[in-house]
N, C-alpha and C positions, 0 to 999 in steps of 0.2 A: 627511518629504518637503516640507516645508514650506520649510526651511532648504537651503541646499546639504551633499551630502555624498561620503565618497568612492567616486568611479566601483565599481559592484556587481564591475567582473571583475576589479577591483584591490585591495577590497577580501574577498572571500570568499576569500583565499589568504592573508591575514594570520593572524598564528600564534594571537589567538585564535580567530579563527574555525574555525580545522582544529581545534584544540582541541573545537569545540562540537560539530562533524562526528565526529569521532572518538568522544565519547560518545553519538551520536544512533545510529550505526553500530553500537555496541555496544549501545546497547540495541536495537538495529531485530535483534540478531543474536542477542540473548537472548527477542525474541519467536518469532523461527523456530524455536528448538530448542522453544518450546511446541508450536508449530503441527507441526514434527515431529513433537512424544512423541505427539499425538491423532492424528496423520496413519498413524504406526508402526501403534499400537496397535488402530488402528481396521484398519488393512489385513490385520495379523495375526490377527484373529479374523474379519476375513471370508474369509481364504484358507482357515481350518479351517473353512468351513463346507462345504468340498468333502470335507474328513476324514469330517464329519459326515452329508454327503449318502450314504456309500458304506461306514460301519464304523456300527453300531448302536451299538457301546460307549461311544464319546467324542459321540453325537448330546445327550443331556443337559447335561453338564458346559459343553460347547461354546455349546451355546443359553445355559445360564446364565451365564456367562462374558460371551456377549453382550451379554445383557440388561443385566447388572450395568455394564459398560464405556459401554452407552449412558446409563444413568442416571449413574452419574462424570461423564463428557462434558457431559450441560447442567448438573447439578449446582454439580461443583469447574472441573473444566477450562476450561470457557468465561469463569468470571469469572478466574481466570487470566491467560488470553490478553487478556481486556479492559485489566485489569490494567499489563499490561505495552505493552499497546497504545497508552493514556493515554500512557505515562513516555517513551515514543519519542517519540509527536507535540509534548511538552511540549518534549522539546530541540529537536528540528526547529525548534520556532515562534518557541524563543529565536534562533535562528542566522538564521531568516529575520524577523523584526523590525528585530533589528539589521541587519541587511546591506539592507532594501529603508528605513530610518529610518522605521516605523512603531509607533506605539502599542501596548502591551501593553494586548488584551484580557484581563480579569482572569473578565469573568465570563466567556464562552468557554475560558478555556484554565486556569482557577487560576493559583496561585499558581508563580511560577519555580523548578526547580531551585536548591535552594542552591549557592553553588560545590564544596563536598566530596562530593557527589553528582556533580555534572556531571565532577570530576576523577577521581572511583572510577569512573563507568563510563569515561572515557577511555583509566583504566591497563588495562581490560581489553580496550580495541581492539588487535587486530595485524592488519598486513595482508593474511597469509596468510589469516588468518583473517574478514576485513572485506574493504573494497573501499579497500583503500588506495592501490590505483591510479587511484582514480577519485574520489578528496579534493580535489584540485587541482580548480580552472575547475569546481566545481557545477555551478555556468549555462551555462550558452550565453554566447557572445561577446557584450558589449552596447556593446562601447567605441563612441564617439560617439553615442549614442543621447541624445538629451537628457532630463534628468528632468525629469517622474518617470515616463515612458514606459517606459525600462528596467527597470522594475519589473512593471510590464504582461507585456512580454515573457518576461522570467522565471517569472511564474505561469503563462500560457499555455504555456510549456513542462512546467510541471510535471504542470497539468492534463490536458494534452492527452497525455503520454508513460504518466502513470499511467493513465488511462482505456483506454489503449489495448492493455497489458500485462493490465489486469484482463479487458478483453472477450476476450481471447486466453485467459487460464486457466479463466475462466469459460466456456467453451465448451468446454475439456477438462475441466473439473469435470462438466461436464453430459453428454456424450459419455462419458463415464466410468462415472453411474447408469445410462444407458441400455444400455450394455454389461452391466455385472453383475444389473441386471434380468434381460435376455434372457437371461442366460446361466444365470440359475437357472433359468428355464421349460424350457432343454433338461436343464440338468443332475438337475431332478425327474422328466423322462420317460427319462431314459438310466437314475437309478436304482429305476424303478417307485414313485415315491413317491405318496402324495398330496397335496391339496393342504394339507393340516394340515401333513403332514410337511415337506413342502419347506417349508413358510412358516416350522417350526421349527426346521432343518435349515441352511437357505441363508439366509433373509431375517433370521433373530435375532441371530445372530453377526454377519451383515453392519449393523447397525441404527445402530451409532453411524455406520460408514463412509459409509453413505449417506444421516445424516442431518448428516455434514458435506459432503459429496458438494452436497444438494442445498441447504441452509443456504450454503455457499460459492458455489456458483453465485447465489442469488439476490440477496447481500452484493455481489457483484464485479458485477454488471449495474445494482443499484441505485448503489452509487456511481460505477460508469461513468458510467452517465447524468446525477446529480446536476453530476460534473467537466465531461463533455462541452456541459451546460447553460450554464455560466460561458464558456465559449470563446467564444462570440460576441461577448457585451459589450464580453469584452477589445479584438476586433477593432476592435469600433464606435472605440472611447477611439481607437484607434491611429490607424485611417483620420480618425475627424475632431480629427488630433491640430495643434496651434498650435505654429508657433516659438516657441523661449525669445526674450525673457522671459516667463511665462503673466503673466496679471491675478490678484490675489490669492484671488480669487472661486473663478476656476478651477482654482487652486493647492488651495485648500479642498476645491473637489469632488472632483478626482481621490486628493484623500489618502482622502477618507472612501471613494472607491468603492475602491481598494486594500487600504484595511484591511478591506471586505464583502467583497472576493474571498477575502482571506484568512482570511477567517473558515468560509469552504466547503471551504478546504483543509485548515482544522485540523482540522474535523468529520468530513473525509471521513476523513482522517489517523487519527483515535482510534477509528476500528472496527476491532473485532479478528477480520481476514479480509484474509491477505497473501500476495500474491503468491512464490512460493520460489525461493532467491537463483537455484541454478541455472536454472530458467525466463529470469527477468531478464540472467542474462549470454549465454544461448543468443541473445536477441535485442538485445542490450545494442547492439551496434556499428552495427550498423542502424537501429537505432530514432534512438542517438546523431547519426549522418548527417541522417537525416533532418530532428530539429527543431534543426538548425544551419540547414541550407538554411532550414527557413521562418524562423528568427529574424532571416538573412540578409535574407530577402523584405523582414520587417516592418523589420528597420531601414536598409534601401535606402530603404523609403519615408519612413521617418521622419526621413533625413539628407539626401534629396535635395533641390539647391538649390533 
């Protein structure tokens, strides 16, 4: 940011960059099918717990089954998803480096994907299978926005699109516990259980589900908030933003506080708690709408004479 470089909505469509995209995608689509296999597994041992509330035969096997799936779950599964968590946000940070011309944090983010890495998970993106309708223009529009403002811009969208998709699943994650709670207090008194039995019955077999239930809901609210946190600053930069040329001073400041935004993104980025594709495309085009108009906002004010 320091240097001039080339305009963000002209360069994030150059061929490497879709390249980086492409493998950020597939790995972003190799942690869903994690978040799947826990999400699967966890659902189908809490739906047998209604077998179990109503057939005495399978009420054992069923409980133990549960048990057993919720200890896997923090055990293996979780570092897992971490796992795979990291190896996304690592491409992500490489494609948004380069493209906003900021500094590779090392100690934040480690070390870069090699390139035979970044090209093995690219071969496994397709778009049927990926968002490769939605590789082209990452960002929002930023043309004439002067640097290093456009950069600004760009995280505030990201910020503010990701927080806002989290605080939505996170309130169906939560709505979610609250539902199959209640729903075992009727389903213990429909089949004359007690309260031993139904906690063995309905709550064990459900025990990993609802302690990703409530684990996810608490993961998508904390990093909402941490995202939602950073928006303002953004603003502040923008409203008390200076015509080019800046003084080199200011040139300095704004690079350091760009690469501290993004240092928020990358953190927020490596938790392993994602939002699933289908949710995101249900709201995808409206959400899109929307932070075009504010981007529009911010750089009406940022180009006007």
């Amino acid at each position: 940011m320091n240097t001039p470089r080339p305009p963000i909505s002209q360069r994030q469509n150059d061929p490497d960059m879709l390249h980086l995209l492409r493998a950020a995608s597939a790995s972003h689509l190799r942690g869903q099918r994690v978040e799947a296999i826990r999400l699967g597994v966890s659902l189908v041992l809490a739906a047998a717990g209604l077998v179990a509330a109503f057939v005495d035969a399978t009420a054992t096997p069923i409980s133990v089954a549960g048990a057993a799936w919720a200890i896997a779950y923090v055990a293996g599964v979780n570092p897992w998803a971490k796992n795979e968590a990291r190896r996304g946000a690592t491409v992500q940070e490489m494609f948004d480096v380069d493209l906003f011309g900021l500094p590779w944090n090392q100690t934040a983010a480690g070390e870069r994907l090699p390139p035979h890495e970044i090209n093995q998970l690219a071969r496994k993106f397709t778009p049927r299978r990926g968002r490769g309708d939605r590789l082209h223009d990452w960002y929002v529009d930023t043309s004439g926005v002067p640097q290093p403002y456009d950069v600004f811009i760009c995280q505030e969208q990201n910020l503010g699109w990701d927080a806002r998709l989290r605080r939505r699943w996170g309130r169906v994650l939560l709505g979610a516990v609250i539902a199959w709670t209640l729903l075992g207090v009727l389903i213990g008194y429909l089949a004359d259980l007690t309260i031993a039995e139904t906690i063995a019955r309905w709550y064990l077999p459900a025990a990993a589900a609802l302690l990703l239930g409530v684990d996810g809901y608490r993961a998508q609210r904390d990093i909402a908030a941490e995202r939602e946190r950073i928006i303002p600053l953004i603003q502040t930069e923008i409203d008390r933003a200076q015509p080019p040329p800046l003084p080199a001073a200011e040139q300095q400041r704004l690079h350091k506080t760009a690469r501290e935004i993004q240092d928020v993104i990358l953190a927020t980025r490596k938790q392993a708690v994602r939002v699933p594709q289908w949710f995101y495309a249900r709201f995808r085009d409206a959400d899109e709408q929307d932070f075009q108009t504010n981007a529009n906002q911010l750089r009406g004010r940022l180009t006007k004479p």
